[in-house]
N, C-alpha and C positions, 0 to 999 in steps of 0.2 A: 234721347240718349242719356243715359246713368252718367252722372259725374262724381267721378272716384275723385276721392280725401287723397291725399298725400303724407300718408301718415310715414313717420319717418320710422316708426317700428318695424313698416313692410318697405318704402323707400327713399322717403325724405328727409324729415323730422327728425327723424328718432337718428338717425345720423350726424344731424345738426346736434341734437344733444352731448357729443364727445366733447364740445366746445371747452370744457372745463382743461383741455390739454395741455391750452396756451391763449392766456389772456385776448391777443392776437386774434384767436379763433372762438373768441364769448361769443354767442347767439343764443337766444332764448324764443324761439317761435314756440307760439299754441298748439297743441296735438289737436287733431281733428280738423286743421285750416284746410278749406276749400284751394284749388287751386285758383278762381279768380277772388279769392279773400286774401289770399298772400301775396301778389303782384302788384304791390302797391307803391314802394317807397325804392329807395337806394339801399336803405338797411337789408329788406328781404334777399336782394338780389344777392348784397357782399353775405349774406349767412346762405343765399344758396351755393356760392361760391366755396364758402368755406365748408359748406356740409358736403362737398365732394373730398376736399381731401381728409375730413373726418370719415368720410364711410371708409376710405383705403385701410385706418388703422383696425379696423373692428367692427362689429354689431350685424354685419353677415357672415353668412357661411363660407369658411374659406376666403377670406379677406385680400385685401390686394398683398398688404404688407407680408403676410405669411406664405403666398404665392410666389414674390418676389424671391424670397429665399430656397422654398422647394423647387421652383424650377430651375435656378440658376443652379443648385449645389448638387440635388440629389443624383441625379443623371452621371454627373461625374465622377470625379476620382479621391475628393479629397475628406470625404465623410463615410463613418465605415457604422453599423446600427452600436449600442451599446446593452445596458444592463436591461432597458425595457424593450422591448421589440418593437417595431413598428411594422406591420405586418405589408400595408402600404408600400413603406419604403422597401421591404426587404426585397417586393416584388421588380420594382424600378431599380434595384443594384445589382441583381439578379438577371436581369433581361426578360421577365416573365409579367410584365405588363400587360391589364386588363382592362374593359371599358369601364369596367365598377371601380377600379383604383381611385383612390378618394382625393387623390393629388393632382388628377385631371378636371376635376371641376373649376369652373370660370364664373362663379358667381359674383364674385366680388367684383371682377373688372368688370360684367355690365350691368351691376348694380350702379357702379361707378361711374361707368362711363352714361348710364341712362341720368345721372342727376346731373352731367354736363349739357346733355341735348335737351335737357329739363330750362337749365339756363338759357342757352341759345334762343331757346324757343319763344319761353316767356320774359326773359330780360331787357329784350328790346320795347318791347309795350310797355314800361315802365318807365323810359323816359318821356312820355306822353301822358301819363299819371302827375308823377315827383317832377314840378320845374326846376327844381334845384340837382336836378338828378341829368347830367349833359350828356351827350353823344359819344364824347371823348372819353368822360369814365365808362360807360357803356363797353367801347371797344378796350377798353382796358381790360374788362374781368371777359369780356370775349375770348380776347387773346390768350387771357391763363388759362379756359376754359379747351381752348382749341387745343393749346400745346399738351395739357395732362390727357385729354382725347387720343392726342396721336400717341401718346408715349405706351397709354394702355394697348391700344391698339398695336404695338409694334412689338408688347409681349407675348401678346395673344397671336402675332400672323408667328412668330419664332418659334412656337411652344406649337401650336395647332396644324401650321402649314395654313390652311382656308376655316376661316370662320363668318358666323353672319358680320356680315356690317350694318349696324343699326346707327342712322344718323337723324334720325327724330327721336323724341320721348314717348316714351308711352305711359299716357297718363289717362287714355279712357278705352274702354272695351274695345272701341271700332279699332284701337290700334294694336290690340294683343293679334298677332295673325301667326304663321307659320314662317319661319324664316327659312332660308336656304344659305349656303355656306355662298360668299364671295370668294373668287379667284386671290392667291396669294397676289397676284400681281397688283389686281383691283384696291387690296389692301392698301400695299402698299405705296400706292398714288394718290390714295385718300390721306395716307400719314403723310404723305411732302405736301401733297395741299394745304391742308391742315398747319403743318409746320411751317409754312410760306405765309400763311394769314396770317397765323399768328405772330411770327417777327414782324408786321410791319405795326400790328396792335398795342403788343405786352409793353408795359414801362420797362426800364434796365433797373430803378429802383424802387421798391414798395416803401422805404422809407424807416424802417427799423430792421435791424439785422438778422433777427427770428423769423418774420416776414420773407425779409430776402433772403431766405436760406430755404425756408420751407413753406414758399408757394414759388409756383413757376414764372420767371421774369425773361428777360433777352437772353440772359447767358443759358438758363434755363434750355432756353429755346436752340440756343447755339449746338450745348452738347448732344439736345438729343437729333439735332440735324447729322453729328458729326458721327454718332453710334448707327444711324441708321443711312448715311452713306458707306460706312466702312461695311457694313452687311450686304450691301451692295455691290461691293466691288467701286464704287465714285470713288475713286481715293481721293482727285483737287478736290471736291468739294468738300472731303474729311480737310484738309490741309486746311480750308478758307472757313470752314468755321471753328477748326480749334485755333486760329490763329488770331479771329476776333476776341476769342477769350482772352488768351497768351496774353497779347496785345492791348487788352483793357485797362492793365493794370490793377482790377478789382480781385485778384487770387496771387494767392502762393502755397505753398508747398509746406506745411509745417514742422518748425527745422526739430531734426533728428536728435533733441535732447532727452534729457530723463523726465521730460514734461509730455513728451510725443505721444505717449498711449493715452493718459488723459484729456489732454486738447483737444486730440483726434476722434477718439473712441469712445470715451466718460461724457467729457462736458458737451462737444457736439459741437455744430454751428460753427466753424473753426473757419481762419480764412482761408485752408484749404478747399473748403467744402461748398458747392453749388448749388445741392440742392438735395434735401432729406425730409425722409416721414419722419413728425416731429411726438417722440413719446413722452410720457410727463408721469409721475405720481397717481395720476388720475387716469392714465391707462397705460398698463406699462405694456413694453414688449415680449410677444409671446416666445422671443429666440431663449429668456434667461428660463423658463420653463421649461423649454424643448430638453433642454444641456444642462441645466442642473437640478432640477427634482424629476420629471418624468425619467430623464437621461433616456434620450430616443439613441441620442448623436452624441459623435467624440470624431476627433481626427484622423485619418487614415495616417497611419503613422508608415504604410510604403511610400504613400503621396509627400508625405512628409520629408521623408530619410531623401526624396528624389531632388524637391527640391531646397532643402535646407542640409545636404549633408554633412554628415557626423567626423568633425575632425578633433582625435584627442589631446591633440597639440595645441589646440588655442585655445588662447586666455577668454574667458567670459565678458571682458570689454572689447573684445572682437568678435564677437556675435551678430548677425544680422537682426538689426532692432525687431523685425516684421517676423520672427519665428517664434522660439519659447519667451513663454512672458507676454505675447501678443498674439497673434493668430489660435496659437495652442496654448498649454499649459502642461508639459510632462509632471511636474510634480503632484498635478490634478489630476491623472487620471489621462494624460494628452485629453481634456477639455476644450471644446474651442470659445476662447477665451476674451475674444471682445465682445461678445455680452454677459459677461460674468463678472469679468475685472473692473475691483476700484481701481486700482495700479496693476501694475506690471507681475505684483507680487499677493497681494490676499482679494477675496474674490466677495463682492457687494453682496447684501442680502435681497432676497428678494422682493424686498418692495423698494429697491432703490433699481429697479430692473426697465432703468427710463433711456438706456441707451438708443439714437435716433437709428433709423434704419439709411445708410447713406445711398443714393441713387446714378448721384455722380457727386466727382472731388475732381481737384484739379490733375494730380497725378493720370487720373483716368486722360485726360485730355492730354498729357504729354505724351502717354504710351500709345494712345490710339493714334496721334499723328505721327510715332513713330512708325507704328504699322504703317499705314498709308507713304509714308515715305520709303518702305520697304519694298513697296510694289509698284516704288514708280521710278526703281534705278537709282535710289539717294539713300544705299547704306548706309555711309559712311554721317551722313547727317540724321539718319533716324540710330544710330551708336551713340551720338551726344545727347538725345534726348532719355534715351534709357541709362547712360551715367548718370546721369543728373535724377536720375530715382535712387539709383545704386548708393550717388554717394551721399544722400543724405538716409538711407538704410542702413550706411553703413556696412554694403554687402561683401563679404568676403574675396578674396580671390580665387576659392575653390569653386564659384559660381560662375567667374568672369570667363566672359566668350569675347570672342572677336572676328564671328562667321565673315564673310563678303558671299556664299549663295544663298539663293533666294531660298532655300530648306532649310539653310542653318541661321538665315535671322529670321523666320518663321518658327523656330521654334524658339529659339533664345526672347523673342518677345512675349511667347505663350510662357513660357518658365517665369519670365520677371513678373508676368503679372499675373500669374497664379500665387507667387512670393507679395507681391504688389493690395490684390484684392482679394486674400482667403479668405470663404465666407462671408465673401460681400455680394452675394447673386451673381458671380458675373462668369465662374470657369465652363457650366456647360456650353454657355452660348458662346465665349471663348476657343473654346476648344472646336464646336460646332461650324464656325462660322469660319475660322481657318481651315478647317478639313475641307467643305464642301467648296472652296477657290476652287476655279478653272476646271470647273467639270472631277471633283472630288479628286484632285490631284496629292491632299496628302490625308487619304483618307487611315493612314497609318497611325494620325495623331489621335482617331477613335480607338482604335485598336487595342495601342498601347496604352489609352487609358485603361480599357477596358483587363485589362493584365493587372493594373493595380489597384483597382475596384471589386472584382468579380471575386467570388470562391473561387479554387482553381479549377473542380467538378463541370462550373458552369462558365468556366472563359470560351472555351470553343462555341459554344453554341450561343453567347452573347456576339461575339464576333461574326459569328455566320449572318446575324442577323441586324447590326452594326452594318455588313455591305447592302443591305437592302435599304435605298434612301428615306423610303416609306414611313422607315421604322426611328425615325432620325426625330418623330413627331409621336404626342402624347394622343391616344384615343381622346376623341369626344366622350363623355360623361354618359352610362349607358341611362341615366335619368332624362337626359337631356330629351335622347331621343324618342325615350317612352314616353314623354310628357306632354304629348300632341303636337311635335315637330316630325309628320311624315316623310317633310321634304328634307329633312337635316340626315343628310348623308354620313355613315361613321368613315371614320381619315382608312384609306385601304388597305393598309396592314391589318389592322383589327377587322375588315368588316372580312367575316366566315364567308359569306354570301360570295365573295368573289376571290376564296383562295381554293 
């Protein structure tokens, strides 16, 4: 049997090479190491480790970190194309998505996810090499390993509906085979498994703050328990792991002063913040590109006016922190403005373009256990949790609600945390994952986005196609399928074959 190199130019190494990001993440392996010539020491293992979340930032096609953002934003409401076209995008704002669309490709995540099962695989033989190398660090970098596995995996069952699950490595011929798509469900029993191993694994501290900010730890592990019950419908079990966070004492909320957009959004690593792709000088983020030289993207200034509206009575220190100045930038062009901004007011150059891409923050974790107490009879206790964003926003009172049904704190918490997380990945699945409750009960929340995204030409016929659940998922890659996966079925809206 032929035993393939690991070259990180195709999927290890050359991954490892980002190292330069963050001191943190130094690794320097040889190009050309065999796979039984690297499985030697503790060192290999913590650089195979770190070369997983170095491949997220870059050096494939369609990366994780830039995935993160197109799937979360484009689909919705709050990004409208600008001076450069993006032919791509124009297709997915449109409602005119195709298999070729260059936005549905998933390389990144199982290039990703294949250098974790790389770990698993060979990580453990290495404490049988390195005496000095224990069991217990073993299950350590397991643990992180499991938890960014399931996390990939829970953007890909969201974005995809059924994809393969690949839970080995492939690292020699006999293992290149045909895969076949797993049941959404399958997925997602593999992601709780996964998410269940690895809480009893992962340490709560890696011991420096960069570290615990940007590699996956307990709380880590907590939130993405807590996103991926709330998708669920488990609302206790959203309650019981944002409450281990809450609870921890390790997070807050960073207070709402004229420091808040740089803490936050500039410097990074804030003790709001859980957990983030960590960008640096040495690879920056491709969001300050998108928005301010190529200029793909700019604000939807309906999505805008909807939720930050226009009153010309107040004073500009009654402003909601989280609108112009942050999220956007009217004076810019409405730019969306946290990867651009040194401050609130003039806008970084581009090689200072190191803003982190955030994954989760704690805010996330109040508002998600608001949800969850929305749908479990305790209005009136998920209202205190969403003040407690408000009032350190500083949000106006032409925003303030004070629903008691179950449709009007359903929306009032889509509203705050669309105000809450613009442009942080998170409104289509936001918006997605509220619609499709209880048998797509407020499938209106598509709709009505789809009214302040669409040309007006093309709202009708987005919406027609908006009630087909089908369509609620991005095609498979039509590469994919051409590329000797017979068995890899296209998601059934797009397959011709069966309309």
């Amino acid at each position: 049997m032929k035993k393939y190199k690991l070259y990180i130019s195709i999927l290890f190494i050359a991954s490892l090479a980002f190292s330069s990001c963050s001191d943190w993440l130094y690794i320097e392996p040889e190009d050309g190491v065999t796979v039984d010539q690297f499985w030697q020491t503790e060192r290999d293992v913590h650089a195979a480790v770190m070369g997983c979340y170095a491949s997220m930032l870059g050096g494939t096609t369609h990366p994780v970190a830039e995935a993160m953002f197109n799937w979360g934003e484009l689909r919705a409401d709050m990004i409208r194309s600008f001076r450069s076209i993006n032919n791509d995008f124009e297709q997915i704002n449109q409602g005119e998505i195709l298999p070729t669309n260059n936005f549905a490709r998933w390389n990144g995540f199982y290039t990703t996810i294949n250098l974790c099962n790389t770990v698993l695989e060979f990580g453990p033989k290495v404490v049988e090499r390195d005496g000095a190398f224990t069991q217990a660090r073993m299950n350590e970098y397991k643990g992180e390993v499991l938890g960014l596995r399931a996390l990939l995996y829970f953007y890909l069952a969201r974005v995809f509906n059924e994809v393969p699950l690949v839970l080995e490595a492939t690292t020699t011929d006999s293992r290149i085979q045909a895969r076949t798509k797993a049941s959404n469900a399958d997925i997602f029993a593999q992601i709780i498994s996964d998410l269940e191993e690895a809480e009893r694994l992962i340490p709560r501290d890696h011991g420096r703050l960069e570290e615990n900010k940007g590699r996956i730890n307990y709380y880590t592990i907590k939130a993405i328990q807590a996103d991926v019950y709330l998708w669920l419908d488990e609302f206790d079990k959203v309650i019981e792991a944002c409450d281990e966070i809450i609870q921890s004492g390790q997070f807050a909320l960073v207070p709402g002063n004229e420091n808040w957009f740089t803490t936050l959004f500039v410097e990074g690593n804030s003790i709001e913040s859980i957990f983030e792709l960590q960008f640096s000088s040495e690879i920056l983020n491709p969001y300050y590109n998108w928005v301010a030289n190529v200029q793909w993207y700019r604000a939807n200034t309906l999505t805008v006016e909807y939720l930050w509206p226009v009153n010309i009575l107040a004073l500009p220190e009654d402003a909601d922190i989280r609108s112009d100045g942050a999220a956007y930038r009217s004076a810019d062009g409405y730019s969306i403005w946290k990867y651009i901004g040194a401050n609130r007011e003039q806008r970084k150059p581009f090689n200072e373009a190191t803003s982190n891409w955030i994954v989760y923050r704690y805010a996330d974790i109040l508002l998600m256990k608001a949800e969850a107490l929305a749908n479990t009879n305790q209005g009136a206790q998920a209202l205190t949790y969403i003040d407690v964003i408000r009032d350190r926003a500083n949000a106006p009172d032409d925003t303030y609600q004070s629903p008691t049904g179950q449709f009007g704190l359903t929306s009032y918490i889509l509203d705050e945390r669309g105000r809450e997380f613009a442009y942080e990945g998170k409104r289509w699945f936001d918006i997605l994952r509220n619609a499709k409750r209880n048998n797509y009960q407020r499938l209106d929340l598509l709709t009505d986005m789809a009214i302040r995204s669409t040309r007006p030409e093309k709202i009708e016929s987005l919406i027609n196609k908006l009630r087909d659940t089908d369509f609620h998922y991005l095609p498979i890659h039509q590469s994919e399928i051409n590329a000797g996966y017979p068995h890899l079925k296209q998601n059934p809206f797009y397959d011709q074959t069966q309309r």
